[in-house]
C-alpha positions as CSV (number, residue, x, y, z in Angstrom):
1,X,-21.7,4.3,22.4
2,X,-19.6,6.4,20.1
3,X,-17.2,4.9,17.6
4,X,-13.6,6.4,18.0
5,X,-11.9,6.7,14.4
6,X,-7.9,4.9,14.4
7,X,-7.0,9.1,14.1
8,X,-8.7,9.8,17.2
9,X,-6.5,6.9,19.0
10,X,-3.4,7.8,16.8
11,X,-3.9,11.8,18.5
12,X,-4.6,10.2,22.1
13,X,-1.1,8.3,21.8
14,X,0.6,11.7,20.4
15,X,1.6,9.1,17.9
16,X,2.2,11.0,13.9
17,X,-0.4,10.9,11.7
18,X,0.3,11.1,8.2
19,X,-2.5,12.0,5.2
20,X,-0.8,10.2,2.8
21,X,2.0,7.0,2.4
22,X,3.8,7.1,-0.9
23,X,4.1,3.8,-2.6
24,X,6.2,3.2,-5.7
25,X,5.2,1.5,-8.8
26,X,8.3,-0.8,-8.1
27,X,7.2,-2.2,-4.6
28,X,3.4,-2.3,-5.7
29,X,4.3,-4.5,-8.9
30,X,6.8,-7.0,-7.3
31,X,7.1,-10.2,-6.8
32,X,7.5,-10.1,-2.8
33,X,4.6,-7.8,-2.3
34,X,2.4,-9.8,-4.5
35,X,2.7,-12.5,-1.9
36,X,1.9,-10.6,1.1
37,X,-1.2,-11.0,3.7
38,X,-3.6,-8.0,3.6
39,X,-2.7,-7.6,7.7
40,X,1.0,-7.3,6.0
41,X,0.1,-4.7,3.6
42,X,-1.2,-2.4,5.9
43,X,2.0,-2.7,8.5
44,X,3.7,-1.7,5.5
45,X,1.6,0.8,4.3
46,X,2.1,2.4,8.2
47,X,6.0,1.9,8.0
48,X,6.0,3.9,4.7
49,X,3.9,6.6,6.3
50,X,6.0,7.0,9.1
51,X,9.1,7.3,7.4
52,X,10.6,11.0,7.3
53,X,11.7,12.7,4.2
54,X,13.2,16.3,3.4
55,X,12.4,17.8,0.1
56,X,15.4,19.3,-2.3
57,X,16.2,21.2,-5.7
58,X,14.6,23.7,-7.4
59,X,11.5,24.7,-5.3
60,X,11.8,21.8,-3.4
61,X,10.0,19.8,-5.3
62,X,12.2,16.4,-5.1
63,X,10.9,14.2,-2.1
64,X,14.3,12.3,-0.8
65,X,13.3,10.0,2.0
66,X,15.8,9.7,4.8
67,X,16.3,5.9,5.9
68,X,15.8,6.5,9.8
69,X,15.4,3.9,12.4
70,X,11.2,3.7,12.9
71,X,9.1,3.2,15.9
72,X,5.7,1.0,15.7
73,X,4.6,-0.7,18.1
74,X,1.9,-3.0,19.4
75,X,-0.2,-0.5,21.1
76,X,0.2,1.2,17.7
77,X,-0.9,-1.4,15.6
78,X,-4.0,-2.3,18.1
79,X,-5.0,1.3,16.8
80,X,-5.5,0.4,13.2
81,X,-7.3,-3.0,15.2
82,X,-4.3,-5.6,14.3
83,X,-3.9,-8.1,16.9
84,X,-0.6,-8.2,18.6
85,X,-0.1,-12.0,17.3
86,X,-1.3,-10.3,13.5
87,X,1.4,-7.6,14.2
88,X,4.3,-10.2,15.1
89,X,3.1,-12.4,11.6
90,X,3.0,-9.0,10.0
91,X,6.3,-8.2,11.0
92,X,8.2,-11.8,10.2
93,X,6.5,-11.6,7.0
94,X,8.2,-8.2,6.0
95,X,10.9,-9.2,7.2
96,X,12.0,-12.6,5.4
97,X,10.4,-10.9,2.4
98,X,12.5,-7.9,2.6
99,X,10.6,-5.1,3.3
100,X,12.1,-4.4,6.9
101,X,14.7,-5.0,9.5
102,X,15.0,-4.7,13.0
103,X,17.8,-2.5,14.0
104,X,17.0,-2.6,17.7
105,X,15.4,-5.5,19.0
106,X,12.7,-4.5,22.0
107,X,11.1,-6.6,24.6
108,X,9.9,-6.3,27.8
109,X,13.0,-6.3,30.3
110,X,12.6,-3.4,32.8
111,X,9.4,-2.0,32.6
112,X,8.3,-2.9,29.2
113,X,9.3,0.2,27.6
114,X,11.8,-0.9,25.3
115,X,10.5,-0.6,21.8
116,X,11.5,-2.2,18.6
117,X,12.9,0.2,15.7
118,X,12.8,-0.9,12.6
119,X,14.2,0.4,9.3
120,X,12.6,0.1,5.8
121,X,15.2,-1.9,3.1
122,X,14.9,-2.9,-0.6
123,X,16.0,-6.5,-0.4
124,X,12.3,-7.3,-1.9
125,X,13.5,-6.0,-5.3
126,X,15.7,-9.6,-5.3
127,X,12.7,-11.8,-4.2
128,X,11.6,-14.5,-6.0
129,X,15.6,-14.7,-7.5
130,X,18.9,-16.5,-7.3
131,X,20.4,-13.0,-5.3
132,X,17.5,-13.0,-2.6
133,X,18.9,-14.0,0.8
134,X,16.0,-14.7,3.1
135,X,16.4,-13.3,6.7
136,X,14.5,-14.5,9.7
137,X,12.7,-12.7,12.6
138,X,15.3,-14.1,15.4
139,X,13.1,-15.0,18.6
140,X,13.4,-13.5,21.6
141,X,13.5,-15.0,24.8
142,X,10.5,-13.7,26.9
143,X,11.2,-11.9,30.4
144,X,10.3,-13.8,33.3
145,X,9.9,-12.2,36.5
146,X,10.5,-15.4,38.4
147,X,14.1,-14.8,39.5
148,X,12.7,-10.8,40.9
149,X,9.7,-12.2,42.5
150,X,12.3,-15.0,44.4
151,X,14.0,-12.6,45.5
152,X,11.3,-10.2,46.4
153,X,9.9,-12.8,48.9
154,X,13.5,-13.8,50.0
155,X,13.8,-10.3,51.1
156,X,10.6,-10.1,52.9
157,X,11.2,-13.7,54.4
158,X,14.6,-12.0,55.8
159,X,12.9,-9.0,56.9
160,X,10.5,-10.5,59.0
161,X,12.2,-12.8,61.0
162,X,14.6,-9.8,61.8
163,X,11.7,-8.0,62.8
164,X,10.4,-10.9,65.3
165,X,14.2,-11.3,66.2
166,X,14.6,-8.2,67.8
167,X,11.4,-7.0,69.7
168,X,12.0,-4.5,72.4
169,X,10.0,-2.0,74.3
170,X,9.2,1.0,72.0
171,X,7.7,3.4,75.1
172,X,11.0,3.8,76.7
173,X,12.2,5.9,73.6
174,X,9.0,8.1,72.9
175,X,8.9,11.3,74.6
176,X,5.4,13.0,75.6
177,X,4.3,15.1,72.8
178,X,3.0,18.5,73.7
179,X,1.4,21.0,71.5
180,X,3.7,24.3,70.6
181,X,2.3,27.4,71.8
């Protein structure tokens, strides 16, 4: 059996992949990122990667990153092998520690399509002080399919007993078929 590497999934996805994630001496000596899990880490790690960036002055050397809304999801994150319950603890952690927000909650209303964006924010430089303001990973109501599939069956139901309803004799209205010449 042959192992395929997370770049190989990331490429079969058409999802970007990134040599490099930039961290900052800042985030990797605070307070908020010393408490992290290792799963959390490396969701971070992938939102820093991901984030886009343009590059300005003199020979463009100055890297300014732009603070755009950003797609992961749990397919995604089953690439680098992180559970989906991992991801979701992953994701509450970064999120009452500071590290993230969700601008655009997801879910799984329609067909299951509608993906969570998130966007990278530096209330972790306040953790651990008197000016932090913890947020919380609101919980979203899951979709259930009950009230469609009632329906679904209602119509059927109301189908068939129109079709028993009205029975009639179907070779009154066909006409003989003959082959065009």
């Amino acid at each position: 059996m042959q192992h395929i590497t997370i770049k190989e999934k990331l490429k079969k996805h058409r999802w970007a992949i990134r040599e490099w994630a930039a961290v900052s001496g800042d985030i990797l000596y605070s307070e908020a990122f010393s408490v992290l899990s290792a799963t959390s880490i490396r969701v971070l790690l992938r939102f820093i990667q991901k984030r886009k960036y343009h590059k300005e002055g003199k020979r463009k050397k100055k890297v300014v990153y732009e603070n755009n809304p950003i797609i992961f999801t749990y397919n995604e994150a089953e690439c680098f092998s992180i559970s989906r319950s991992s991801f979701a603890r992953a994701i509450r952690e970064l999120i009452e520690k500071g590290f993230i927000e969700i601008e655009h909650q997801g879910g799984t209303v329609g067909n299951g399509n509608d993906c969570s964006t998130y966007r990278l924010i530096d209330d972790w430089k306040d953790y651990g002080t008197d000016k932090f303001i913890p947020r919380v990973k609101h919980l979203v109501p899951p979709y259930n399919d009950s009230i469609k599939r009632f329906n679904e069956k209602r119509k059927k139901d109301r189908l068939a007993k129109m079709k028993f309803s009205s029975v009639r004799n179907d070779t009154e209205s066909v006409s003989e078929v003959t082959p065009e010449a």
